[in-house]
C-alpha positions as CSV (number, residue, x, y, z in Angstrom):
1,X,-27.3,-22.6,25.1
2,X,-26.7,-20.8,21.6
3,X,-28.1,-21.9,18.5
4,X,-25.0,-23.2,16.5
5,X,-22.9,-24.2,19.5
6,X,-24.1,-27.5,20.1
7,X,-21.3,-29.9,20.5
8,X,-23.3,-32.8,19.2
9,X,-24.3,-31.9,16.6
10,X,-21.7,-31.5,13.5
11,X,-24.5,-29.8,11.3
12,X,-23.1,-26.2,12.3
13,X,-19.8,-27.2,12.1
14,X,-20.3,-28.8,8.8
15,X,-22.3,-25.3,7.0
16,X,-19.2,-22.9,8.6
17,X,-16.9,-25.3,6.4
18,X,-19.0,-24.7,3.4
19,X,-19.6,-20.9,4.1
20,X,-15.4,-20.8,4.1
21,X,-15.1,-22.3,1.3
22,X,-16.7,-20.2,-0.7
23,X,-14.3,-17.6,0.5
24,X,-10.8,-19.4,0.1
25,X,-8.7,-18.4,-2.8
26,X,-8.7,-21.3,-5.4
27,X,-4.7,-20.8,-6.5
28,X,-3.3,-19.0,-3.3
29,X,-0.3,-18.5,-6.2
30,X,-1.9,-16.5,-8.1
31,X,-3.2,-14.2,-5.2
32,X,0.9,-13.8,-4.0
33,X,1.6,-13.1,-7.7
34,X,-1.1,-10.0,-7.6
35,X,0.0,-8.9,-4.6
36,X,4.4,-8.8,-5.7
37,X,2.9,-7.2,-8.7
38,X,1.0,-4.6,-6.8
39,X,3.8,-4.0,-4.7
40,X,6.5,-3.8,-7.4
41,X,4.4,-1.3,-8.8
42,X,3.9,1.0,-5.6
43,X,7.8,0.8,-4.8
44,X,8.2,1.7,-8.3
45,X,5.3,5.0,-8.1
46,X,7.3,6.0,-5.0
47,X,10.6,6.0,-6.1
48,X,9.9,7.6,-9.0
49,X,7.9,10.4,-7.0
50,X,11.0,10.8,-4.2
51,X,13.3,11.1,-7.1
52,X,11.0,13.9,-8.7
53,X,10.7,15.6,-5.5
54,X,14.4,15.4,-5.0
55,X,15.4,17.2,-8.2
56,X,12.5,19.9,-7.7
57,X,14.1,20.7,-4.3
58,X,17.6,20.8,-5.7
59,X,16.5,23.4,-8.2
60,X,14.7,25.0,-5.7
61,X,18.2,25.6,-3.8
62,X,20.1,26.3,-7.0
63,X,17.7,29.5,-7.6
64,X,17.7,30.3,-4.2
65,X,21.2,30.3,-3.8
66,X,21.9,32.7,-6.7
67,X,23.7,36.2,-5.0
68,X,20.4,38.4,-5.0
69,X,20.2,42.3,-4.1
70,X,18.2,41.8,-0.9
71,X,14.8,44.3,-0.5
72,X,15.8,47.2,2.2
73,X,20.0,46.1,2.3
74,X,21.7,49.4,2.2
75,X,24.5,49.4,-0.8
């Protein structure tokens, strides 16, 4: 058998509640608060970016739309 998987004895079972402990969140509140606010702030970084890109592309089409006198076009 493994060391740790005896079933009677609650000594194993008793440290892995202690080692989890350690890792829980103390105010899982706070933790969903961080994480809204994180994600408020990357919705907010990529709207702002799309809407950027959008009006770079839009004057991209406005100056390509312009009439130009095309290279080798006979007049």
């Amino acid at each position: 058998m493994y060391p740790g998987f005896n079933a009677q004895s609650s000594q194993p079972l008793a440290a892995r509640k202690q080692l989890n402990s350690r890792h829980m969140i103390p105010n899982p509140g706070l933790a969903a608060d961080g994480f809204n606010i994180w994600w408020q702030k990357t919705i907010a970084q990529h709207t702002a970016m799309a809407v950027e890109a959008s009006a770079l592309m839009r004057a991209h089409h406005r100056v390509n739309s312009a009439p130009q006198a095309r290279v080798g076009q006979a007049d």
